[in-house]
C-alpha positions as a printed NumPy array, in Angstrom:
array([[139.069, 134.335, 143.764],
       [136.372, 136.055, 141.78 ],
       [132.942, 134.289, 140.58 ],
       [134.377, 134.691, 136.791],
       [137.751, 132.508, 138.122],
       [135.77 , 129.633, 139.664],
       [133.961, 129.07 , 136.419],
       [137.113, 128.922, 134.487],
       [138.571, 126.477, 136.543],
       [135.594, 124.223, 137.342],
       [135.788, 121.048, 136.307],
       [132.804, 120.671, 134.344],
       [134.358, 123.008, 132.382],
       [137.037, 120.618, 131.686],
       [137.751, 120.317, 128.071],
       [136.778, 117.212, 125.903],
       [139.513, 114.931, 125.183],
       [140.739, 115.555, 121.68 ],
       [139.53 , 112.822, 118.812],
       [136.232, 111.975, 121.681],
       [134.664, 115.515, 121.839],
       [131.319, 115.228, 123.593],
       [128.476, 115.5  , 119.938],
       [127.185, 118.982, 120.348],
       [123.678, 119.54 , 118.125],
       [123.785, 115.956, 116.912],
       [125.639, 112.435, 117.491],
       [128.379, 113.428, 114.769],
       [132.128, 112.965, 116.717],
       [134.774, 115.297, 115.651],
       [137.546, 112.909, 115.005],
       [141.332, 113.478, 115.933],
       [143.614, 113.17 , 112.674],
       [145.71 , 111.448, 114.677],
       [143.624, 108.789, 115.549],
       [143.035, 108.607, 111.825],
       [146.754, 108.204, 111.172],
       [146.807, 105.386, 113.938],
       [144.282, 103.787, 112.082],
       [146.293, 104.211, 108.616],
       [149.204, 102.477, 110.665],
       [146.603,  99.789, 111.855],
       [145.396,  99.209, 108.542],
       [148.949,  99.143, 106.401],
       [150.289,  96.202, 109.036],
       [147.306,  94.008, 108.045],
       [148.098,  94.712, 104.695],
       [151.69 ,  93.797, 105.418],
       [149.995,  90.664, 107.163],
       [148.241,  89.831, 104.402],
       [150.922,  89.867, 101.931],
       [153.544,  88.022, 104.069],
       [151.071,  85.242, 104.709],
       [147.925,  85.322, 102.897],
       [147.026,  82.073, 103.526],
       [147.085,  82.415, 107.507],
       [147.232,  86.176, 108.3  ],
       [143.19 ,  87.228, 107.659],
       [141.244,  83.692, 108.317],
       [138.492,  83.622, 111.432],
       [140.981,  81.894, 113.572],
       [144.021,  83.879, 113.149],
       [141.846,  87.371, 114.007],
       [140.051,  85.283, 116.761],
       [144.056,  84.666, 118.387],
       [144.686,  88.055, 117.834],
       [142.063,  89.53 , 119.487],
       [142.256,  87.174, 122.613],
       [146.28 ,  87.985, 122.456],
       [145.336,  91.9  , 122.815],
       [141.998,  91.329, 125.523],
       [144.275,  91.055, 128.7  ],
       [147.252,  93.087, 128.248],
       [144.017,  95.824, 126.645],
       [142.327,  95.886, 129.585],
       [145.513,  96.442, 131.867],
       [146.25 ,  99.147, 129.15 ],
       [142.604, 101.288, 129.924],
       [143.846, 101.513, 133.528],
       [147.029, 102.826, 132.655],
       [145.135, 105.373, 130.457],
       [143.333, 106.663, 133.626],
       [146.756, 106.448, 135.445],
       [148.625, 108.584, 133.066],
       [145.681, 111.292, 132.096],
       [145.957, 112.126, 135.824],
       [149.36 , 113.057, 135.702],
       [150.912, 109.354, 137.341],
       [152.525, 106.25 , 135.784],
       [151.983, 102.667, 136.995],
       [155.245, 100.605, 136.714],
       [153.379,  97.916, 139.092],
       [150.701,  96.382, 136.772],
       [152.2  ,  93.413, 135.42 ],
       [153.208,  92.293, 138.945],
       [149.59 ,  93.063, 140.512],
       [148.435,  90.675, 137.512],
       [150.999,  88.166, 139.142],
       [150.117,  88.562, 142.464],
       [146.153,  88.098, 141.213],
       [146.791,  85.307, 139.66 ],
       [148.387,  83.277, 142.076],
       [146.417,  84.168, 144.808],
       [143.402,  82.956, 142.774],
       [144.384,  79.801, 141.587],
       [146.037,  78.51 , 145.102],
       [144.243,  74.922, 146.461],
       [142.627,  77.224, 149.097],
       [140.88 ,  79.503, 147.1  ],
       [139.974,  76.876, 144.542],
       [138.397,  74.856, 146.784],
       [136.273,  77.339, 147.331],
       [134.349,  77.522, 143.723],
       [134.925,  79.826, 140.86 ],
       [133.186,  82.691, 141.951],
       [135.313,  82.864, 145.253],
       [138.729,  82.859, 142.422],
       [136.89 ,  85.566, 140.305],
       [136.304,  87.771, 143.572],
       [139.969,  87.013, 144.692],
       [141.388,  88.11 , 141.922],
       [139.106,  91.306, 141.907],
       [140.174,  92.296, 145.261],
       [143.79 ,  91.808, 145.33 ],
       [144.384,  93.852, 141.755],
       [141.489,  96.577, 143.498],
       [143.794,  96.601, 147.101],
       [147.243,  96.921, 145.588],
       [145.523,  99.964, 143.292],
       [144.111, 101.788, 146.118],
       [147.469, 101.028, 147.909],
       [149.228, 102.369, 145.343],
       [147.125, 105.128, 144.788],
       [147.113, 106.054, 149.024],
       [150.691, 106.017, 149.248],
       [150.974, 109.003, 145.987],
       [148.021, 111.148, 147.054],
       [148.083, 111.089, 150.452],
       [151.711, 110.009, 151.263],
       [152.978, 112.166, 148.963],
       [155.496, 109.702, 147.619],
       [156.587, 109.688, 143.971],
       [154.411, 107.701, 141.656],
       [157.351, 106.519, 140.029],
       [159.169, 105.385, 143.284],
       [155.735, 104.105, 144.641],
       [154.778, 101.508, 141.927],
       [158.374, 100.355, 141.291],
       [158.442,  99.321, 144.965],
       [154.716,  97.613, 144.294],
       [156.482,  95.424, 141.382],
       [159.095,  94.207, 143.356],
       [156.801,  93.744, 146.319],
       [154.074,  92.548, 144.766],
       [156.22 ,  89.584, 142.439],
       [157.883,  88.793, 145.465],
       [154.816,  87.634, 147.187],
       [153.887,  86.453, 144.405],
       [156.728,  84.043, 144.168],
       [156.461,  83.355, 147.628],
       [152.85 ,  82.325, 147.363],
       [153.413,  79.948, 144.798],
       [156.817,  78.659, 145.573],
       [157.732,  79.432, 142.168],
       [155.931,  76.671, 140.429],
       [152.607,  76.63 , 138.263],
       [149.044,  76.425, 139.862],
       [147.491,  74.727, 137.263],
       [143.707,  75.544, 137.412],
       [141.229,  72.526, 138.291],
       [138.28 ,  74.143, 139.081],
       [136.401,  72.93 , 135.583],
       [133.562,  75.592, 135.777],
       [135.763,  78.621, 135.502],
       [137.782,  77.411, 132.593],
       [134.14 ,  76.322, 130.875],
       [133.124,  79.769, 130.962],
       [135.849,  81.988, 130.307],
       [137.201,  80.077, 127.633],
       [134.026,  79.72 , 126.498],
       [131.915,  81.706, 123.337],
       [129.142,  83.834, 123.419],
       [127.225,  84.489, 120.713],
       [130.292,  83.07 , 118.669],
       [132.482,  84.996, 120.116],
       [135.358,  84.285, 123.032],
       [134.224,  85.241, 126.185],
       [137.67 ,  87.192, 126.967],
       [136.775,  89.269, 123.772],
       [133.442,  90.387, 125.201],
       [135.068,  90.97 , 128.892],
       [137.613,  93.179, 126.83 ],
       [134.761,  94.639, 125.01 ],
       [132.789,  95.579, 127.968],
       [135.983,  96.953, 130.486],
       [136.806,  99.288, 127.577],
       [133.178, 100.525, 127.009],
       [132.746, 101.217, 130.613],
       [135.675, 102.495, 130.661],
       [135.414, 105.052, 127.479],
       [131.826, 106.383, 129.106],
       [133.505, 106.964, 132.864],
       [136.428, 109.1  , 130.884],
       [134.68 , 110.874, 128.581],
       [131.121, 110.99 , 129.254],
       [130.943, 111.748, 133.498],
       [132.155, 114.327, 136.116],
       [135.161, 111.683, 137.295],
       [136.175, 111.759, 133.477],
       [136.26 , 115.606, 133.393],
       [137.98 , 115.642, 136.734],
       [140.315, 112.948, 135.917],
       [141.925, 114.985, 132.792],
       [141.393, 118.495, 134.966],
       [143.755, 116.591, 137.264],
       [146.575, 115.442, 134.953],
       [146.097, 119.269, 133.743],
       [146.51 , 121.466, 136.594],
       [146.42 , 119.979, 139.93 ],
       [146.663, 122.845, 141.722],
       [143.977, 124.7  , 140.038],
       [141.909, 121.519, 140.468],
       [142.42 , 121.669, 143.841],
       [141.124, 125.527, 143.878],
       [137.769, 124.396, 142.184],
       [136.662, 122.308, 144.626],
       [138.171, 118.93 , 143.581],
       [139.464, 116.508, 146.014],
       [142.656, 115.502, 144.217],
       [143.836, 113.289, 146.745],
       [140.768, 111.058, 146.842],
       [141.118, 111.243, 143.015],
       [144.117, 110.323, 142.52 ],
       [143.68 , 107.517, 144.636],
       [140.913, 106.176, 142.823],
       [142.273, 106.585, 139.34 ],
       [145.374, 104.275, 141.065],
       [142.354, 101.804, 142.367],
       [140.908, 101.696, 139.16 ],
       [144.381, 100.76 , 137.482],
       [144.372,  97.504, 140.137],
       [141.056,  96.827, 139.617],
       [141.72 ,  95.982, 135.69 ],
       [144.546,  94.188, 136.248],
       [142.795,  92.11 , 138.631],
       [140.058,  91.706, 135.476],
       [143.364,  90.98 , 133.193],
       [144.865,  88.219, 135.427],
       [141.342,  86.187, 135.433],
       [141.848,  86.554, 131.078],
       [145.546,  85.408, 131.808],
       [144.513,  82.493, 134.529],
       [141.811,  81.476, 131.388],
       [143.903,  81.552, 128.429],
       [146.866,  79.521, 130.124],
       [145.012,  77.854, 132.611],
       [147.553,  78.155, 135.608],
       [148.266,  81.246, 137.765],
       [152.295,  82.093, 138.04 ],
       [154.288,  84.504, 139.499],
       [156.113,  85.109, 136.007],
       [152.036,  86.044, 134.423],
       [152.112,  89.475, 133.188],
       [155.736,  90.161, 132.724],
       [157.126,  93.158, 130.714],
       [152.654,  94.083, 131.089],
       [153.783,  97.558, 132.382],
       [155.994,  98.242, 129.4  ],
       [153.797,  97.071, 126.93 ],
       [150.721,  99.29 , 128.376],
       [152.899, 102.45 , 128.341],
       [153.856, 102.03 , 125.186],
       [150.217, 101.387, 123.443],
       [148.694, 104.198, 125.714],
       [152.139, 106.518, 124.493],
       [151.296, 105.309, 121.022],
       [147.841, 106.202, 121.253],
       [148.07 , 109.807, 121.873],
       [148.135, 109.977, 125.954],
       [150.596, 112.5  , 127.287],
       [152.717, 111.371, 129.567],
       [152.734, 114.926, 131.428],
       [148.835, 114.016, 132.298],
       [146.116, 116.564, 131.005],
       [145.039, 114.716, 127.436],
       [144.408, 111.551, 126.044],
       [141.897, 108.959, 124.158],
       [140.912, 105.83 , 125.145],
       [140.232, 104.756, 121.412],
       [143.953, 106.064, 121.052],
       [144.899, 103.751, 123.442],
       [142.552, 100.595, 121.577],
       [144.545, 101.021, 118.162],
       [147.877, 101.141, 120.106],
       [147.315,  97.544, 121.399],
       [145.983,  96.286, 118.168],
       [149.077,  97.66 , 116.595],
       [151.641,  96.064, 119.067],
       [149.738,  92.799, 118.792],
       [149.201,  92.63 , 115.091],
       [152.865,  93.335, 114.735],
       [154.027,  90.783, 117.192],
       [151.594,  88.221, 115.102],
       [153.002,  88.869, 112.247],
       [156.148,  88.433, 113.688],
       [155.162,  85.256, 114.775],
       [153.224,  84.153, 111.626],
       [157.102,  84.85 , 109.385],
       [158.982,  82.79 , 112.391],
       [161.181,  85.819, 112.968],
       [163.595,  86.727, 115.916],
       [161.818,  88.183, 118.507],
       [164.471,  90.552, 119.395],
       [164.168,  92.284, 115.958],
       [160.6  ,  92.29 , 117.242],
       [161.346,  94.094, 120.052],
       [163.878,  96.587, 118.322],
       [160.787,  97.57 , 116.111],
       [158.862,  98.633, 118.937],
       [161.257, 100.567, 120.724],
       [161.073, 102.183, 117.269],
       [157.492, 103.077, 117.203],
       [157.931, 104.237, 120.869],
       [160.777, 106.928, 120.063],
       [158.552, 107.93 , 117.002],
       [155.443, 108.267, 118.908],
       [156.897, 110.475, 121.423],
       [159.2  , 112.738, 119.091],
       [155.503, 113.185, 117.539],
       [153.933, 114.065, 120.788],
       [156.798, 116.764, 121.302],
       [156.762, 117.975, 117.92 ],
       [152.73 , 118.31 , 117.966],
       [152.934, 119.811, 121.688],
       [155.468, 122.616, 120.608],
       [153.516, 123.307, 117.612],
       [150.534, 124.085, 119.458],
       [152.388, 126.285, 122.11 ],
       [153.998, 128.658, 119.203],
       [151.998, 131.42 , 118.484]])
């Protein structure tokens, strides 16, 4: 391999994501048109909010439940951005939230203060990650295969754990902070807030982000520049199980129990915002801010749904809808850019 090879393929040469190009010359972002056309979407629902119920749809408390709604299953959703950039897919998420939340909010872990919960459910969501993420880089089993057998697993433990009934929280001081406000603002806003700014500079603004997306890419030639993929890959899966650790302390807050049925259908619903905001599910490209809009737009429509008191399984046939639109528009943009 000659000198002129290894600079095309290193990693720091990784393109920018498209829509969060790096400001070259100034702090001016070039700005995907389709994140723009998310946004349109974004903005024409609270329209359709607003006219359906203009009495309820834009007041302080209805945007406050909306936001809280989206913070959790958000959060879940910036893992699963990292997941699926790298080439993988996480099927197990909703049941590592579970799993987290059980194991936090059992009498034994309780009794040992709030801080003991928050690092319990920390380290479960970060073990099942890296155990997910061990068993597809380094055992060479098929992501797919891999994280289905971590849902079933890791509910089933779950439901063992908790003999299927509610652990209703009684430590006092962690429901006083995290349902709490700062600054006027819910505390699971700013914890959403904060997950997705770390997580937006780590993608798009360090060597792991570069890497990450050089990954999903090309493995191979990642592997040929120097990158440990296998470490990589891991980590990305770690990283994934580390925020949905992060989302089952938001979960254990809002409802103040932990249950083995927490986070159910959280997968689906974090492949479809990440699909919806611009991720490819072959790996190589995608935007966290993509990713942002697509929960806003699956929660918005569900309140909406719930503000008109209609079915939720014409709910649910509307976003299967957006889903199948979102990815004929990936393929249809994709095959564009490969014709000459």
């Amino acid at each position: 391999m000659t000198e002129q090879t290894v600079r095309t393929t290193d990693p720091e040469a990784a393109p920018e994501p498209p829509g969060e190009q790096r400001p070259r010359g100034g702090f001016a972002l070039k700005v995907d048109a389709r994140l723009l056309g998310l946004a349109g979407v974004l903005v024409a629902l609270c329209v359709v909010g607003y006219i359906t119920r203009p009495e309820t749809f834009l007041t302080e408390g209805n945007m406050s439940t909306i936001l809280r709604l989206a913070a959790a299953i958000g959060v879940v959703s910036v893992g699963m951005t990292f997941v699926i950039i790298s080439g993988g897919i996480d099927l197990s998420v909703g049941s590592i939230v579970a799993l987290s939340s059980v194991w936090m909010t059992t009498l034994a872990t309780q009794s040992f203060g709030p801080l003991v919960m928050v690092l319990c459910a920390l380290l479960v969501g970060l073990g099942c990650g890296l155990v997910n993420g061990m068993l597809v880089s380094y055992g060479k089993v098929v992501p797919f295969i891999t994280t289905l057998a971590m849902m079933a697993s890791a509910r089933g433990l779950a439901e063992r754990l908790s003999g299927r009934n509610t652990q209703v929280v009684a430590e006092t001081a962690f429901l006083d902070f995290f349902r709490g406000d700062l600054l006027g603002i819910p505390v699971l806003i700013w914890i959403f807030a904060l997950v997705f700014a770390a997580g937006w500079v780590l993608l798009n603004r360090t060597t792991f982000g570069r890497r990450t997306f050089a990954v999903g890419g090309n493995p191979e030639a990642s592997r040929l520049a120097g990158i440990n993929v296998k470490r990589h890959t891991a980590i990305v899966y770690g990283i994934a199980g580390l925020c949905c650790g992060i989302a089952a302390l938001m979960v254990v807050a809002r409802t103040t129990a932990g249950a083995s049925t927490n986070g159910l259908f959280y997968e689906l619903d974090a492949i479809a915002a990440v699909v919806i905001g611009g991720t490819l599910l072959t790996g190589g490209r995608g935007s966290l801010i993509g990713t942002l809009i697509g929960v806003l737009i699956f929660t918005v429509l569900s309140n909406i749904f719930t503000l008109n008191n209609l079915d939720t399984d014409i709910q649910n046939i509307a976003k299967g809808a957006i889903i199948v639109l979102a990815v004929l528009l990936q393929f249809r943009t994709n095959r564009g850019r490969r014709s000459p």
